[in-house]
C-alpha positions as CSV (number, residue, x, y, z in Angstrom):
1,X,-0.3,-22.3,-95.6
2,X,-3.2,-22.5,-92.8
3,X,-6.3,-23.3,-93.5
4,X,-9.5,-21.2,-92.7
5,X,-12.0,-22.8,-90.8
6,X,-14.7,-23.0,-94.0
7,X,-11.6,-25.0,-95.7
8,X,-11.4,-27.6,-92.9
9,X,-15.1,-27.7,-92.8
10,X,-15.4,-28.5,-96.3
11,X,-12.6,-31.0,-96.9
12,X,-14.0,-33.0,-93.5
13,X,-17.6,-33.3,-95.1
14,X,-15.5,-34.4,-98.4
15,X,-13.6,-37.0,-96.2
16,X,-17.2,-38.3,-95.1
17,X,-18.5,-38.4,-98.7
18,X,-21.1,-36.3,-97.0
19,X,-21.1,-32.8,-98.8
20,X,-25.0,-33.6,-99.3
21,X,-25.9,-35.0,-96.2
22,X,-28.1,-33.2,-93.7
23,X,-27.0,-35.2,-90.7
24,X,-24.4,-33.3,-89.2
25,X,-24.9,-29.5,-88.6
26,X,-22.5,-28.0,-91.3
27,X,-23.0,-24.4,-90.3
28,X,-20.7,-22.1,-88.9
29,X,-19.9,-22.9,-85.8
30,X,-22.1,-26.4,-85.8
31,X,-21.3,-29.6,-85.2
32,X,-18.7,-29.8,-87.7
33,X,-16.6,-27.2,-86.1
34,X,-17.5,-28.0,-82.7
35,X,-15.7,-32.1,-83.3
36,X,-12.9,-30.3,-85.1
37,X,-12.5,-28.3,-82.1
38,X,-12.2,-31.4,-80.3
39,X,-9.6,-33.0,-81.9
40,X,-8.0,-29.2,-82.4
41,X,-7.5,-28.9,-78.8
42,X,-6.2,-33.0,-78.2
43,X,-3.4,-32.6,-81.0
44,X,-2.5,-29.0,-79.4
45,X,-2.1,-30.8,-76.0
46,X,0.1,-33.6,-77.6
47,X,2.5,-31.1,-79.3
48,X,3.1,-29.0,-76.1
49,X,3.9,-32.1,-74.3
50,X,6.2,-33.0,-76.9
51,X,7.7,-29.1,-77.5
52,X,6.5,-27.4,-74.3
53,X,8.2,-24.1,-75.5
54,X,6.7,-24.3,-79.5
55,X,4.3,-21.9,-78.1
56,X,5.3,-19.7,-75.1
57,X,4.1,-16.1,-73.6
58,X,5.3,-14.2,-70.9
59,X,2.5,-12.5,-68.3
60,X,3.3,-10.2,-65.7
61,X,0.1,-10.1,-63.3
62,X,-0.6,-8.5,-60.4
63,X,-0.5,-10.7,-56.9
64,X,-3.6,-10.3,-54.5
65,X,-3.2,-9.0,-50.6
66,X,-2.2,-12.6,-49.8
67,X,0.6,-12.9,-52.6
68,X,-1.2,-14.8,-54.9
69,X,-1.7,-15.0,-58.6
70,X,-5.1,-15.3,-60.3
71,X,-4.5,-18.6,-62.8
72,X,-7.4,-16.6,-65.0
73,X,-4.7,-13.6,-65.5
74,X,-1.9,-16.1,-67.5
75,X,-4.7,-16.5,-70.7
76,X,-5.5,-13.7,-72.7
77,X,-8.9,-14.2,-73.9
78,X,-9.3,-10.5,-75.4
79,X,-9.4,-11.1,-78.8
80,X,-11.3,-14.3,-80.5
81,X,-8.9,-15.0,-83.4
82,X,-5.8,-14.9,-81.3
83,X,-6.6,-16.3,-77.8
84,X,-3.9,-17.3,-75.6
85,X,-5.3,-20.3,-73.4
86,X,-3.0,-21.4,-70.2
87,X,-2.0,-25.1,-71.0
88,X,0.9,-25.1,-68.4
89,X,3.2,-23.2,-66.5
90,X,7.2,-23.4,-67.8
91,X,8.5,-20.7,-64.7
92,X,7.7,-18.2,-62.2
93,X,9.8,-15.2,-61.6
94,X,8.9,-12.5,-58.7
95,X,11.6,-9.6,-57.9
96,X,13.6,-10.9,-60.9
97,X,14.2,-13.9,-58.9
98,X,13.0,-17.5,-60.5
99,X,10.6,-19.2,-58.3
100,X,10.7,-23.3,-57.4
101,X,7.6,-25.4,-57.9
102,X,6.5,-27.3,-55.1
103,X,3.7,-30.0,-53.8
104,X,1.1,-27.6,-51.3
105,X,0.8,-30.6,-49.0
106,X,4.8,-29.6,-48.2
107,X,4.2,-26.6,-47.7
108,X,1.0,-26.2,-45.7
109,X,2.4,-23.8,-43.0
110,X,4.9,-22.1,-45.1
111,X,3.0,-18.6,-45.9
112,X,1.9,-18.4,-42.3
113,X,5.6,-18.8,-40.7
114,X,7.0,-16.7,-43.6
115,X,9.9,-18.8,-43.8
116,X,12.5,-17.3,-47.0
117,X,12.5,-20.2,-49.6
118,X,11.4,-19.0,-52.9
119,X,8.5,-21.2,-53.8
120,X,5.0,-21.4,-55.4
121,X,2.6,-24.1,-56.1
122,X,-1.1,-24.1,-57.7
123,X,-3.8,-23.4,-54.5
124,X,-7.4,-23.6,-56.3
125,X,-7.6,-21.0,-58.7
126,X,-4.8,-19.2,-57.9
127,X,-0.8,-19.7,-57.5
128,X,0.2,-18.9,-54.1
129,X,4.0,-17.5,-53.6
130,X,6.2,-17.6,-50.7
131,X,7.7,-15.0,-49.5
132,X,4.1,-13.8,-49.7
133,X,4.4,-10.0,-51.0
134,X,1.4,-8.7,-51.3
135,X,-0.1,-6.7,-54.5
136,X,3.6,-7.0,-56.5
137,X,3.8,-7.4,-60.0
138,X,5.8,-10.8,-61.3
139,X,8.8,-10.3,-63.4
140,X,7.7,-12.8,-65.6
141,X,5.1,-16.0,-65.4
142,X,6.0,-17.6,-68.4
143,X,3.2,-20.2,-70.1
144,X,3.0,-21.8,-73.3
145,X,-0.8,-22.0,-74.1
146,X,-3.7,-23.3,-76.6
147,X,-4.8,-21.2,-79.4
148,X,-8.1,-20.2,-80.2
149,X,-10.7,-23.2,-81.2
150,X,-11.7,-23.2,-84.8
151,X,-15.5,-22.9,-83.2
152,X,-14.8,-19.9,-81.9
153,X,-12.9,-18.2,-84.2
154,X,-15.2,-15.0,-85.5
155,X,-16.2,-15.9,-88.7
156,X,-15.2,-18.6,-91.8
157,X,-12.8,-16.7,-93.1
158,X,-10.5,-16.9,-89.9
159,X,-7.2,-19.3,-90.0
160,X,-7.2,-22.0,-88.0
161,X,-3.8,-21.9,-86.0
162,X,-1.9,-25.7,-86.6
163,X,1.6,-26.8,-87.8
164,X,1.9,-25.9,-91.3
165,X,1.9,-29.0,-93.7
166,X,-0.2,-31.2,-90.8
167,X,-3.6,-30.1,-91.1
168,X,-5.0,-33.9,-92.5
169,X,-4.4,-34.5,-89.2
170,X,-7.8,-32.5,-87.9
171,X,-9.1,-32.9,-91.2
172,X,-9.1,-37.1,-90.7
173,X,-9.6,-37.2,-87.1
174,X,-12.2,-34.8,-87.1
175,X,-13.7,-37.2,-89.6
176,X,-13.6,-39.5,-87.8
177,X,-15.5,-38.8,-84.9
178,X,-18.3,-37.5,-87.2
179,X,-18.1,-40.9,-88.4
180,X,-19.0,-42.2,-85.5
181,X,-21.6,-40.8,-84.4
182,X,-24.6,-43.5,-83.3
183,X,-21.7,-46.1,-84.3
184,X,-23.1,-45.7,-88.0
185,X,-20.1,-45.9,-90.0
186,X,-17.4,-46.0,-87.3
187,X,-15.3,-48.6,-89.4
188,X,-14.7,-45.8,-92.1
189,X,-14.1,-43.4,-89.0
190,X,-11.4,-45.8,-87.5
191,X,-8.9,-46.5,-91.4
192,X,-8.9,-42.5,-90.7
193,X,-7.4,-42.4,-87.3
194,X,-5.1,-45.0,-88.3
195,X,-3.6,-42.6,-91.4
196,X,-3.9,-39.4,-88.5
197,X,-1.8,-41.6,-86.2
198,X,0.9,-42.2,-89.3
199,X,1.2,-38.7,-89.8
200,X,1.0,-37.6,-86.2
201,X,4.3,-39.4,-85.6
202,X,5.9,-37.0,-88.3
203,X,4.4,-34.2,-86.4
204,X,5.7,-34.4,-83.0
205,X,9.0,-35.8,-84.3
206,X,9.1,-32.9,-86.4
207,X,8.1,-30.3,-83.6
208,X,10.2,-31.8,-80.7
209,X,13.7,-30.8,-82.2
210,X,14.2,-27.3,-83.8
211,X,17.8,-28.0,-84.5
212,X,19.9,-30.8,-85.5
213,X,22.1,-30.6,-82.2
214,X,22.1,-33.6,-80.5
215,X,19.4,-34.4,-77.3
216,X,22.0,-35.2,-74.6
217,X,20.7,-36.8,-71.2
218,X,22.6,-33.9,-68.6
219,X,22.3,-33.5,-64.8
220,X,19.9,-30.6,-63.2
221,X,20.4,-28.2,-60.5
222,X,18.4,-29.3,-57.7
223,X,20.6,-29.4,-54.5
224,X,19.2,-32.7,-53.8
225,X,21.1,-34.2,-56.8
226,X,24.2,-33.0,-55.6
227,X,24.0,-33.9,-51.8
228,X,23.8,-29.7,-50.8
């Protein structure tokens, strides 16, 4: 069962034996919750690199009059309790046909010359396509993203979104680095990063396999594998 944010709060000011203490902000949204959003968004990070589909979203933006896709259009920032930050991009579809990812510097001249390869890579703020069609709607930009940070989250009484079972993880890190603040007590702060690092490990082990079907090492499709 997730925890609300007034829950983490409390049992990280318990893990400080500091329930009394007046030197860190224990209000809503204060300093508490602002290190536990630090340490919120770190682990998030980790468990999309290890399970990059464990949380996924499909946008279909718009494309500008030069083909290209606003980056700020694949988060959904709408609501405060369930925000949908961009971490990364998994694929690109335009026409219902999927896009390639490729390095700009490649590609410099491409969109001026119109040549037909199927392409998009990041320019700025934006994702520029090629065959640049102007003002067309993707089929699908698909992103797996962060949720909302426990600071931010409307009011106490709001869940914090983590892997249920592994919240000591933010509750000891977050710790932690409250711990450590002026280098004070950062001795305490570092026996509970070591037992968050334990437990970690069972996280992303846990989170990087959804079945028990064997991980197999197989070959992709890029024609440069294959000599075409």
């Amino acid at each position: 069962m997730s925890l609300t944010r007034l829950q983490y709060r409390e049992r990280i000011v318990r893990e400080m034996d500091a329930i009394t203490s007046g030197r860190w902000d224990q209000t809503a949204g204060g300093e508490v919750d602002q290190k536990l959003g630090v340490v919120f968004d770190q682990n998030w990070r980790r468990i999309l690199n290890a399970n990059r589909y464990y949380r996924i979203v499909k946008r279909t933006p718009t494309s500008d009059a030069d083909g290209k896709y606003a980056i700020s259009d694949l988060s959904d920032l709408s609501s405060p309790d369930s925000a949908k930050r961009l971490y990364r991009v998994l694929a690109l579809a335009v026409e219902d046909v999927v896009y390639e990812e490729v390095a700009f510097i490649d590609n410099i001249l491409t969109t001026v010359h119109q040549q037909n390869y199927r392409t998009w890579w990041r320019e700025g703020e934006y994702i520029q396509c090629t065959p640049v069609l102007a003002n067309k709607v993707a089929s699908g930009i698909w992103v797996n993203y962060l949720p909302t940070r426990p600071e931010n989250l409307s009011d106490d009484a709001q869940a914090v979104d983590f892997p249920d079972g592994y919240e000591q993880i933010l509750i000891w890190e977050a710790a932690a680095l409250l711990l450590s603040k002026a280098g004070a007590e950062s001795g305490a702060g570092a026996e509970l990063k070591d037992l968050a690092s334990e437990l970690k490990q069972d996280m992303l082990q846990d989170l990087t396999r959804f079945s028990t079907k064997p991980m197999q090492m197989i070959h992709s499709d890029e024609a440069g594998e294959w000599g075409g």
